[in-house]
C-alpha positions as CSV (number, residue, x, y, z in Angstrom):
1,X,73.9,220.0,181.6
2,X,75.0,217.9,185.2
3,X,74.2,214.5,185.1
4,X,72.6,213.1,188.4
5,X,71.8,210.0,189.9
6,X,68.4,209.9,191.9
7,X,68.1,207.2,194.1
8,X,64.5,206.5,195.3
9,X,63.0,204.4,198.4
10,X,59.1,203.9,198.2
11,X,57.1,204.4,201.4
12,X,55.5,200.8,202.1
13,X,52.2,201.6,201.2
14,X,53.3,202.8,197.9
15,X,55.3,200.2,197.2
16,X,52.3,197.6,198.1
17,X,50.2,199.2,195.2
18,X,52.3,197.0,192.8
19,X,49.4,196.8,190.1
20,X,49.2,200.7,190.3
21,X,52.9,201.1,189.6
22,X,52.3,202.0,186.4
23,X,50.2,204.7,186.7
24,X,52.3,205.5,189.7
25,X,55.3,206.7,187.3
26,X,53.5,207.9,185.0
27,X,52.1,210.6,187.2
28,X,55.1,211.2,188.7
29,X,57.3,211.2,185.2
30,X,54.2,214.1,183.7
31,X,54.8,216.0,187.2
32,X,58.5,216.4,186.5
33,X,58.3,217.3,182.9
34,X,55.8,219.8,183.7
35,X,57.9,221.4,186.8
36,X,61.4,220.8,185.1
37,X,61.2,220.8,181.5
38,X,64.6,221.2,181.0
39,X,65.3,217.4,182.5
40,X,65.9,215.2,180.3
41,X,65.8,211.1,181.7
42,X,69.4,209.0,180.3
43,X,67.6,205.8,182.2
44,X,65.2,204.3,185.0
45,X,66.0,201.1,186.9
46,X,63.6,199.1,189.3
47,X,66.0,197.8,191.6
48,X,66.1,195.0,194.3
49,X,67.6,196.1,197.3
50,X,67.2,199.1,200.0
51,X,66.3,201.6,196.9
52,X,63.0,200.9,194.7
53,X,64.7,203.0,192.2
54,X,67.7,204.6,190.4
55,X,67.0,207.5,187.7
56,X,70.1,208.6,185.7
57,X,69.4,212.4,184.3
58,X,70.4,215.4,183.3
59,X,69.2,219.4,184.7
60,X,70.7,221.9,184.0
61,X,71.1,222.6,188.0
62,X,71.3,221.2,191.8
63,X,68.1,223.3,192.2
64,X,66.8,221.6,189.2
65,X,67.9,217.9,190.5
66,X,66.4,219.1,194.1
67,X,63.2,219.8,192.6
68,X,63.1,216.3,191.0
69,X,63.5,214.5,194.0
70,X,61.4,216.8,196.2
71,X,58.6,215.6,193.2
72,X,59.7,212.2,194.5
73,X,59.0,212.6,197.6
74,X,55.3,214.5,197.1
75,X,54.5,211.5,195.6
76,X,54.8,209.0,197.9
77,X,58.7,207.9,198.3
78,X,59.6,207.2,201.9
79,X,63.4,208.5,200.6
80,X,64.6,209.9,197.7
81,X,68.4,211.3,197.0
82,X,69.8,213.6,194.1
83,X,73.6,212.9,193.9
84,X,75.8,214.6,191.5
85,X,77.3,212.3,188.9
86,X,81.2,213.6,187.6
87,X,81.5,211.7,184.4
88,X,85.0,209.3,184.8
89,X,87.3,210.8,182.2
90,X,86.7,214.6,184.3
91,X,87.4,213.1,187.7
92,X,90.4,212.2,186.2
93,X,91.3,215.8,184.7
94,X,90.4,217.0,188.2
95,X,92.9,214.7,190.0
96,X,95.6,215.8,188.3
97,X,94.6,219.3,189.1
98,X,95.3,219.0,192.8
């Protein structure tokens, strides 16, 4: 499986509903297990800054990590971004390739 970093920015209204935020997730969290199963969450982070969010995961897929985010975004993030995570120790193996 690829590891992926989602980064997430809340639309303001969401992020207003701060005493809903936990019900928030959780809907969105039982949306992506039911829609990608095969995902499997290494850690959330609430952050302080231009993102709300940062999910580490792994899918088995970029149409996988796509779907995730495009969950993200039905459910009320202003912005939400799948990047692809290489872990270090490969990008070094690839370096030396080229």
């Amino acid at each position: 499986m690829q590891t992926y970093v989602l980064m997430t920015t809340l639309a303001p209204e969401i992020s207003q509903q701060v005493k809903d935020r936990a019900r928030l997730g959780r809907a969105w969290l039982d949306q992506v297990r039911a829609k990608c199963p095969d995902v499997k969450f290494v850690a959330h982070y609430a952050l302080l800054g231009p993102h709300d969010f940062l999910d580490i995961f792994e899918a088995p897929d970029a149409e996988t990590a796509a779907k995730v985010s495009m969950i993200s975004q039905q459910n009320g993030a202003a912005r939400s971004e799948s990047w692809t995570a290489i872990p270090y120790m490969r990008f070094l193996d690839l370096t030396a390739e080229i």
